[in-house]
C-alpha positions, -999 to +999 in steps of 0.1 A: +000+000+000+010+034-005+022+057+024+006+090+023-021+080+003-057+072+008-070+044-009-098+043-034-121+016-012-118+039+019-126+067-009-156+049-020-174+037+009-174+072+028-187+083-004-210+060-007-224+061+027-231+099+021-248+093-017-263+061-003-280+078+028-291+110+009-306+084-018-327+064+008-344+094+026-352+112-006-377+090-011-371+062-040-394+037-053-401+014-025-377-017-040-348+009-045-355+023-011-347-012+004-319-020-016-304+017-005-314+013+033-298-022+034-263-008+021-263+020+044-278+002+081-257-031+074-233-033+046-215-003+046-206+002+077-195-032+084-174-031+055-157-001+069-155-014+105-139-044+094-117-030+072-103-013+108-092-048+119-069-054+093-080-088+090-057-111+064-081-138+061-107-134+036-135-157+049-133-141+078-134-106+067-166-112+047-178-130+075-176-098+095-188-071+071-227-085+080-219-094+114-203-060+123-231-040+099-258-059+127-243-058+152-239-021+149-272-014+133-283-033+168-264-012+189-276+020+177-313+011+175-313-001+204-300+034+219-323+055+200-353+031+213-340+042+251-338+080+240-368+074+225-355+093+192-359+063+171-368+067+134-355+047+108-343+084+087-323+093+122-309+054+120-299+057+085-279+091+094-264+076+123-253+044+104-237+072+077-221+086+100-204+059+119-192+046+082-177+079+073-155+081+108-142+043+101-134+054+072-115+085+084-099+065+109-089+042+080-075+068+058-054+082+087-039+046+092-035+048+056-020+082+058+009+070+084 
């Protein structure tokens, strides 16, 4: 890997948290809207929470991405039930968020 430089995966799953989340709230065709949501509570963000482990087996690593995405998804549902702030929009931001820092803590690994 290249020192200094950030690579294009980390590039393109913060991106693709943010075009992801903004696609799912605007309010797509129901099947699209799934598809969208999915990516963004489960997928995304356990690809880029995995990717944080540095894990060299790759079984294992796509064995976390869903595991990590629910476990996640889980977490922060949970806590927004308590608060009693829960909405799925306000779960899909959170999950967006919590990509785009993994990936900002991956491209400053990447960076050093």
């Amino acid at each position: 890997m290249n020192r200094g430089r950030v690579s294009r995966l980390t590039l393109a799953l913060g991106l693709a948290a943010v075009v992801l989340s903004v696609a799912a709230l605007v309010g797509l065709p129901a099947p699209l809207q799934a598809l969208t949501a999915a990516a963004v509570l489960v997928l995304l963000p356990g690809q880029a929470l995995a990717r944080l482990l540095h894990v060299a087996d790759r079984a294992l690593g796509a064995l976390l991405v869903p595991v990590l995405g629910f476990a996640t998804l889980t977490v922060v549902s949970t806590a927004m039930f308590y608060l009693a702030v829960w909405s799925w929009q306000a779960c899909v931001v959170a999950m967006s968020v919590i990509t785009v820092l993994a990936c900002l803590e991956r491209a400053r690994q990447e960076e050093t």
